[in-house]
VOGU-3710 file (C-alpha; in Angstrom, 3 decimals, decimal comma):
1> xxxxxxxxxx> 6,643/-68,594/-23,967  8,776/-70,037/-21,415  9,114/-69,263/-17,799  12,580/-68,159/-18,313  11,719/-65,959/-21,382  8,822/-64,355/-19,401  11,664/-63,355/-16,669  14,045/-61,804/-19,221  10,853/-59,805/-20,972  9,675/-58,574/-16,876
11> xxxxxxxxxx> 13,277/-57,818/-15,885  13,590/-55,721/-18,895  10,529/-54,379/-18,561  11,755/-53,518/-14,437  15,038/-51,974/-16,019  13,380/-49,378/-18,363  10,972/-48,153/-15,762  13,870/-47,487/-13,383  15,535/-45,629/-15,984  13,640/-42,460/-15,925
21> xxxxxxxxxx> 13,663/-41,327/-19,638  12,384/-37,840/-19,087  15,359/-37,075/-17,625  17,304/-36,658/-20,664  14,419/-35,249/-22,699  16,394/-31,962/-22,326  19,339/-33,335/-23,821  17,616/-35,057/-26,609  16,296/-31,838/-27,425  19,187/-29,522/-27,660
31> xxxxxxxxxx> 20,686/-32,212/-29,676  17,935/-32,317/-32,031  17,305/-28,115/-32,009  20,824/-28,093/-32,726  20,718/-30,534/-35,979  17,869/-29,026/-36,865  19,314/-25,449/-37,496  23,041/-27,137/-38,224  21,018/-28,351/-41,140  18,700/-25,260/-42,252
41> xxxxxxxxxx> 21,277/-22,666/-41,901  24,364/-24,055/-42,946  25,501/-21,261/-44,716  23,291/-18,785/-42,457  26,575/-18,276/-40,209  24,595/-20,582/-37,455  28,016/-23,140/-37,080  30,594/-20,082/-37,003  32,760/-20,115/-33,835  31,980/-16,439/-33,770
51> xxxxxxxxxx> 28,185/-17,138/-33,424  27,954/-20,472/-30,841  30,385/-17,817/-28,568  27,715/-15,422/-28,963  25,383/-17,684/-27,837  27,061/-19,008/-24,633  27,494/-15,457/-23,594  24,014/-13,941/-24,274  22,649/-16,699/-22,020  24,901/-16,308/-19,383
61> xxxxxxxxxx> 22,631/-14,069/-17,072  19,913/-16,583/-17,935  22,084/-19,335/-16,340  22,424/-17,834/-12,630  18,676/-16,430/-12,869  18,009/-20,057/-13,433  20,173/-21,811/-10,769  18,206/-19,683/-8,203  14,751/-20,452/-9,678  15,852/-24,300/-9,737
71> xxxxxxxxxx> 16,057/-23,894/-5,544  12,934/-22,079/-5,493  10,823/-24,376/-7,882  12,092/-27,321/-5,874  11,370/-25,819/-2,550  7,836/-25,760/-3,959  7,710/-22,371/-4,307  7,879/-19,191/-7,739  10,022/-16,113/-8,283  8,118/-13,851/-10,704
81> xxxxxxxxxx> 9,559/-11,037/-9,549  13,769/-12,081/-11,023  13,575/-9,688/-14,165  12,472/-6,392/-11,964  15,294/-7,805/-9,560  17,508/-7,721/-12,479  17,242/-3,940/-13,653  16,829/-2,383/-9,764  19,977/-4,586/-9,079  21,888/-3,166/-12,798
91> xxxxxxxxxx> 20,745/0,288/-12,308  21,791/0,218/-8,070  24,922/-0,604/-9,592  25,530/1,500/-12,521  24,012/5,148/-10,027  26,106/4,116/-6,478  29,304/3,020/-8,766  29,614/6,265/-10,718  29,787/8,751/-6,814  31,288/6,068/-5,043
101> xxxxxxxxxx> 33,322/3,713/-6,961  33,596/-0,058/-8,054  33,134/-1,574/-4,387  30,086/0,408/-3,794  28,316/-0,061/-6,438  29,042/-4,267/-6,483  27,788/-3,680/-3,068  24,701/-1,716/-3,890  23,757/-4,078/-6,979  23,954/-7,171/-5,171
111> xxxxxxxxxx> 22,015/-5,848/-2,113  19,462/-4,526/-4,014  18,877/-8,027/-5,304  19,295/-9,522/-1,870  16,800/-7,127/-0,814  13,923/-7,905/-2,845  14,622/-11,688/-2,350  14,148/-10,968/1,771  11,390/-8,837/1,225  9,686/-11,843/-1,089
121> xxxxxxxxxx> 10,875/-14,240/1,505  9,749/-12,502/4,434  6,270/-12,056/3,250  5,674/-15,939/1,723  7,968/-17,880/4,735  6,196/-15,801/7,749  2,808/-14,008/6,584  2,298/-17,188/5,026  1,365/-15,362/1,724  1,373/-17,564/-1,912
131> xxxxxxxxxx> 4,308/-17,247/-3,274  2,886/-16,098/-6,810  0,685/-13,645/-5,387  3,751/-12,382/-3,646  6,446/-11,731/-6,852  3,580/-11,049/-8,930  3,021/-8,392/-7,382  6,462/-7,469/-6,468  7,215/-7,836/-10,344  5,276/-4,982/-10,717
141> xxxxxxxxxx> 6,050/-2,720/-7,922  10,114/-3,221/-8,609  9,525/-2,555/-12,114  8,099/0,866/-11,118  11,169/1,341/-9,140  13,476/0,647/-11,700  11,393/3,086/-13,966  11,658/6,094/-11,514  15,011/5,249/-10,221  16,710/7,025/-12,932
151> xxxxxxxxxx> 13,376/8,514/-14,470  13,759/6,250/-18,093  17,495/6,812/-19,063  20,215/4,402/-19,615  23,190/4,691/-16,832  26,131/4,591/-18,746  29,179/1,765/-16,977  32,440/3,475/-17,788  34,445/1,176/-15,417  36,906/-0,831/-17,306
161> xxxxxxxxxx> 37,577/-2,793/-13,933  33,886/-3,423/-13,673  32,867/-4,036/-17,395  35,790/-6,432/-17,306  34,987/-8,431/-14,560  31,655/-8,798/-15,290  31,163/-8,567/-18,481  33,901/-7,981/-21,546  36,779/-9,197/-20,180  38,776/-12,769/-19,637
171> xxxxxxxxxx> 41,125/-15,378/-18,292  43,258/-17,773/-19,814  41,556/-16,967/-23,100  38,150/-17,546/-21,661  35,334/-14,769/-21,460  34,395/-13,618/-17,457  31,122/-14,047/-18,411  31,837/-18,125/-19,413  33,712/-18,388/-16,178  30,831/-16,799/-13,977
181> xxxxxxxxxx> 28,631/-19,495/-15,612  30,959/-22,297/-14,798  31,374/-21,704/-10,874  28,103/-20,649/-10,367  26,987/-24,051/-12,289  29,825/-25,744/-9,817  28,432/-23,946/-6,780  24,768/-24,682/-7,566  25,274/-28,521/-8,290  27,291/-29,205/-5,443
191> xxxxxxxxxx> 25,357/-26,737/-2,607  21,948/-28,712/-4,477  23,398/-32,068/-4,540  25,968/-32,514/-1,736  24,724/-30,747/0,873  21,984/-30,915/4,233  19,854/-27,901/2,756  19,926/-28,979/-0,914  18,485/-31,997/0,907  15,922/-29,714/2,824
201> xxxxxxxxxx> 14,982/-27,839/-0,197  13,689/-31,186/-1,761  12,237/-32,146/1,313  10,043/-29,210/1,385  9,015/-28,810/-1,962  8,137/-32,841/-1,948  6,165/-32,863/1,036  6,468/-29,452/3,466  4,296/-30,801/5,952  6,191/-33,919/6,631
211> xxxxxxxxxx> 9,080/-31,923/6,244  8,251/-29,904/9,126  7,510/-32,674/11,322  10,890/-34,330/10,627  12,569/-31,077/11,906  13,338/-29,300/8,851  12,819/-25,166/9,495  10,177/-24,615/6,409  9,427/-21,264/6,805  13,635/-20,359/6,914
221> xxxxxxxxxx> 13,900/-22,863/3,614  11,495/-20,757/1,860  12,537/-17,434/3,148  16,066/-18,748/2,363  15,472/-19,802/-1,479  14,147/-16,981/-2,206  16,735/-14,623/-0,754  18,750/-16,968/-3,057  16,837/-16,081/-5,905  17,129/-12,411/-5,621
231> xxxxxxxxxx> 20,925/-12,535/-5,276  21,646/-14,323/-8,699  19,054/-12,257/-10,349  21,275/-9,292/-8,782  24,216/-10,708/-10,014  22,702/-10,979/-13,493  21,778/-7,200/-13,560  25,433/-6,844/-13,305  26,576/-9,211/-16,008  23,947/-7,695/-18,213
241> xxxxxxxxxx> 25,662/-4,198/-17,070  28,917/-5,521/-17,775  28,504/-6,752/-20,484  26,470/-4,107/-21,994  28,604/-1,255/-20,300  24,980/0,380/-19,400  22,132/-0,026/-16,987  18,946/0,275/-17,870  15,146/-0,328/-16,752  14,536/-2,532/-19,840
251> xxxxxxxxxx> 16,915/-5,094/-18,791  15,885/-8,575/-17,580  12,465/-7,426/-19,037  11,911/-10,441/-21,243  13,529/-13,001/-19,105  11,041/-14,698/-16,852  9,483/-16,456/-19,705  12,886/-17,956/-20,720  14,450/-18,596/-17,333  11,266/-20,818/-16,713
261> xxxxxxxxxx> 10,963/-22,404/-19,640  15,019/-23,433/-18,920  14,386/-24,308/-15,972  11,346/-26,740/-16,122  12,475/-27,710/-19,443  15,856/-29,057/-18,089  14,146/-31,386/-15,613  13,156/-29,288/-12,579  9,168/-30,030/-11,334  6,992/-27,243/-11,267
271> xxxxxxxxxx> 5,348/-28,425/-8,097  8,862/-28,805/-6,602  10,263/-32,061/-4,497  12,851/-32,329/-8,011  15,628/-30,102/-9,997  18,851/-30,272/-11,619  21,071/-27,574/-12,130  23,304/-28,782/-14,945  19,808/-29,124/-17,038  19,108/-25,872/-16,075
281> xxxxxxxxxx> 22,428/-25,102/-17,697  20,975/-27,155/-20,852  17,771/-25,596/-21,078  18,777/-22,341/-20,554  21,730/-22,537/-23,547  18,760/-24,667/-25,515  16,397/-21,658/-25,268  19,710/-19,608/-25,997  20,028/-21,023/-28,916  16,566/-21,193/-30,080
291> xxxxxxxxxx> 16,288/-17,842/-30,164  19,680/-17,076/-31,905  18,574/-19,704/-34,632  15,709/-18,335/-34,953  16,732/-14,569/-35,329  18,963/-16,020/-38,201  16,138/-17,564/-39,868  14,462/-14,252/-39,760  11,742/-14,961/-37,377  9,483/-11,843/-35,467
301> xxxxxxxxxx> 9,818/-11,225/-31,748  6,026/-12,482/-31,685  7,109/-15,574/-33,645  10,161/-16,520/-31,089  7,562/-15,775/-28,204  4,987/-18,224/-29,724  7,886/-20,916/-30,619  8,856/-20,457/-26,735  5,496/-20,573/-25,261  5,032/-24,212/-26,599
311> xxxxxxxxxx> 7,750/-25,334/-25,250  7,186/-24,322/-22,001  3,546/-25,684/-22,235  4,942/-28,929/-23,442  7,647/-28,794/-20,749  4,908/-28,012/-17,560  2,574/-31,037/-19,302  5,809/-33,122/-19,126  6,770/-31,792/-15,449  2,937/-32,620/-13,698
321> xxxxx> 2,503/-35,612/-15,847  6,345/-36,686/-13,809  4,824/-35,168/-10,579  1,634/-37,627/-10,490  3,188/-40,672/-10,928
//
């Protein structure tokens, strides 16, 4: 082999290493999930305009839960506590909103989200607890609240402003719920991406320590994510309440599970230091679709569960196998 040859074969070599594959291992995959039940259930109404709709709606909630976990997860830090968020924030809503009115009860929904993300934030940025100790055991305690709140019963939403802005309604043809994915998507990538504390979010998830000595603010990073993080998963509690046109304790139950499995599934490292939004968007309509396909194929709950738990196990073995390189 000549020394030419030898070049060509190393330079090659060079390029495909710099070309980080696992990067588009989300993609690959929704392509291929999407074939796959294209194929199986051809006539099983899978293909209908009716039902991909469906899908892009269901996971819309999903979506912003996941663009706050992406910050979080890349600041090195976990939200555990996003689903509990999601049905104090709904049912905040759905109790101020029906004395008070529309304003009042956005307000109430969204602070009670903001709330729980400075409470988390307060207690992992400046007692210096873990963070999954933290929303653990948040989790729990706001899912007691949301229990008592309203002591079990669904909250009925009888605003048509509200259920139309948030959930049921539309512009230019296009469902609220599709446009609250897109600029949240387009606020996430470019706040991520473009700006100094995107920057300072990696920073501190790669290395905090070094971080800190280069004059990033850790502690307000972490505090800050995670404030972040209770927001969108208050602004999911009122899609889901929009959308739904009721609030109640059950919602957001069953999301953590998916949300992660989006997120680290679309690229995002579980140690932190790495995340993308737009394959959050991926993985999150992937896992969205999963479980519509297989609903249609007449899978169990269990059944979707274990189907989803192996891809998350495959996506954190994928994620630390990234991070140790």
């Amino acid at each position: 082999m000549s020394t030419e040859q030898t070049g060509t074969i190393a330079s090659g070599s060079s390029l495909i290493k710099r070309i980080n594959l696992q990067q588009y291992v989300v993609y690959f995959g929704f392509l291929a999930i999407f074939l796959f039940f294209a194929i199986m259930l051809k006539d099983g109404g899978f293909l209908t305009a009716r039902n991909l709709s469906n899908i892009v709606l269901q996971t819309a909630p999903v979506t912003i839960m996941a663009i706050g976990l992406v910050f979080v997860l890349s600041a090195g830090e976990i939200d555990l506590s996003i689903g509990s968020a999601v049905a104090v924030s709904a049912l905040c809503a759905a109790v101020v909103m029906a004395d008070y009115g529309l304003v009042a009860g956005v307000a109430a929904g969204l602070g009670a989200g903001i709330a729980i993300g400075v409470i988390n934030g307060a207690l992992v940025a400046y007692v210096r607890l873990p963070s999954f100790l933290v929303t653990l055991a948040t989790m729990g305690l706001f899912a007691g609240v949301a229990r008592s709140l309203t002591n079990l019963r669904s909250i009925p939403v009888t605003d048509s402003s509200f259920t139309g802005f948030f959930g049921s309604g539309s512009l230019l043809g296009i469902p609220s719920l599709i446009w609250w994915t897109i600029v949240a998507i387009a606020v996430g990538h470019i706040v991520y991406r473009e700006t100094r504390f995107g920057a300072h979010v990696l920073a501190t998830g790669d290395n905090g320590r070094a971080a800190s000595v280069s004059g990033i603010k850790v502690p307000r990073i972490r505090m800050t994510v995670l404030i972040l993080s209770g927001g969108l998963a208050g602004l999911a509690g009122l899609l889901y309440a929009g959308r739904l046109q009721a609030a109640k304790y059950t919602l957001g139950e069953t999301d953590l599970m998916t949300v992660i499995a989006a997120v680290i599934v679309g690229g995002t490292l579980l140690n932190g230091g790495k995340g993308s939004i737009v394959g959050a968007l991926v993985g999150s309509l992937m896992m969205g679709m999963l479980n519509n396909g297989l609903i249609l194929m007449g899978l169990s709950v269990s059944d979707q569960m274990i189907v989803r738990g192996f891809i998350i196990l495959a996506a954190v073995a994928v994620s630390l196998r990234e991070k140790a390189r």
